[in-house]
N, C-alpha and C positions, 0 to 999 in steps of 0.2 A: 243671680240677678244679671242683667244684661246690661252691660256698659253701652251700646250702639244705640245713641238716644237714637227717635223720631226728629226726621228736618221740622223744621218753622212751616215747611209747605205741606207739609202731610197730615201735622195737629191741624193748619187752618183750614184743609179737606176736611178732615173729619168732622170738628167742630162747624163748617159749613153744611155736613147732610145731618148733623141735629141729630144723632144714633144713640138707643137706648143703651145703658149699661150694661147688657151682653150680648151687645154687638160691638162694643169697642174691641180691639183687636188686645192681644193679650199682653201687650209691651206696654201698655198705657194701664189698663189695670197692676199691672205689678211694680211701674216704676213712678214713683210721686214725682219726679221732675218732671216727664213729659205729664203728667195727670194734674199737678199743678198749668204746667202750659196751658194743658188746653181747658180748664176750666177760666184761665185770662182771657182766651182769646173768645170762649162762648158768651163771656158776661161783657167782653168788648163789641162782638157785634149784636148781642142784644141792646146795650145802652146804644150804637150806630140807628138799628131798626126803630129804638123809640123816639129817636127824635125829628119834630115834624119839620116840612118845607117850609121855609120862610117865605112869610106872603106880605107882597109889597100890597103900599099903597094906593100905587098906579097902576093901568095899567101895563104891562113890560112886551108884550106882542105890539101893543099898539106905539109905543114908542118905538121898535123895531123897526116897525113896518114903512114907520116918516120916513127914518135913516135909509132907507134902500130907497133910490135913484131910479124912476120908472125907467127906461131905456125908448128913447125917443124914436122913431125910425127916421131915418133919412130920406128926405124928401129926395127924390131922382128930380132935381131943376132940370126942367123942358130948356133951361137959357143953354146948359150945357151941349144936349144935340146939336142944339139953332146953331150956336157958336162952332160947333165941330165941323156942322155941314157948311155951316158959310165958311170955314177955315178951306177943304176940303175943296169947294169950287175955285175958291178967291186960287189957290194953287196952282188950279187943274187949265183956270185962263189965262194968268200966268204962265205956264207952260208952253199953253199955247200959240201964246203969241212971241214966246221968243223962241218958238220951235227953228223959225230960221239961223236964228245963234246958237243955240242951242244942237242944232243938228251935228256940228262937228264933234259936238260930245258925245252925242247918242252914238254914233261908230264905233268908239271905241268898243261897244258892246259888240259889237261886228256881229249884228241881229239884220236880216232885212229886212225885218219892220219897223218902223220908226213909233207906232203904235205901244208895240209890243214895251220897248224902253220907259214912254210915256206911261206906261199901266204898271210897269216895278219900280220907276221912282215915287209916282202918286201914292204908291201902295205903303213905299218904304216912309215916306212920307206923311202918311194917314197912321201908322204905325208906330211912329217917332210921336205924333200930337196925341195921341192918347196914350202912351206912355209918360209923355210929360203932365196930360189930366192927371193920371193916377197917381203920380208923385206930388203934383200940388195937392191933390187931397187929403193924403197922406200927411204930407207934411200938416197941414189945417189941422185932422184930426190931433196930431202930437201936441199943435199949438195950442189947439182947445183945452188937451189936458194939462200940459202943464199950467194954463191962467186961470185953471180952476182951485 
């Protein structure tokens, strides 16, 4: 007789493909330990298979389905542009008009257009305010979650 039982994992193979009595491999008919095994573990997943789903009362999708939080889209506010473009001019006459004060600073760029200066700080400037948009939004969204 053969001392080297069958693992746990290979009685519950075999007992899973449900094999007639001589097809069982030759170490289960001749040794009653693993042929005990796995006659436990056929009559375990038989008692598994016969028993039914339990069925609720309610229904359980439809309670589900409350629980999930439709996802809203974001409104793009038209007030955000208005407010960017008016940010954006309110700057750019600004500029303008202390372009006389302002001139000794523009040299420094040692550009000879004074133009040119005026279109990289508006720029650097237009670039800074919608960075700042997107961080206040950001931050909103965070706020939203956590007072939820």
């Amino acid at each position: 007789m053969n001392t080297n039982h069958l693992t746990d994992e290979n009685i519950q193979d075999i007992a899973l493909k449900n094999l007639k009595e001589e097809q069982l491999p030759m170490h289960i008919k001749e040794c009653t330990e693993c042929k005990a095994s796995l006659k436990a573990y056929q009559f375990m997943m038989n008692s598994m298979n016969e028993i039914r789903p339990e069925s609720f009362s309610f229904d359980v999708s439809e309670l589900v389905m409350q629980r999930i939080k439709v996802a809203e889209p974001e409104s793009s506010s038209v007030w955000v542009y208005v407010l960017a473009s008016a940010l954006i001019i309110f700057v750019t006459g600004v500029l303008l008009f202390f372009m006389p004060v302002l001139k000794p600073f523009f040299e420094l760029f040692h550009s000879p257009d004074s133009m040119y200066n005026l279109f990289v700080a508006v720029t650097g400037l237009c670039v800074f305010a919608f960075l700042m948009q997107d961080v206040l939004r950001q931050y909103k969204q965070k706020e939203k979650l956590l007072l939820q």
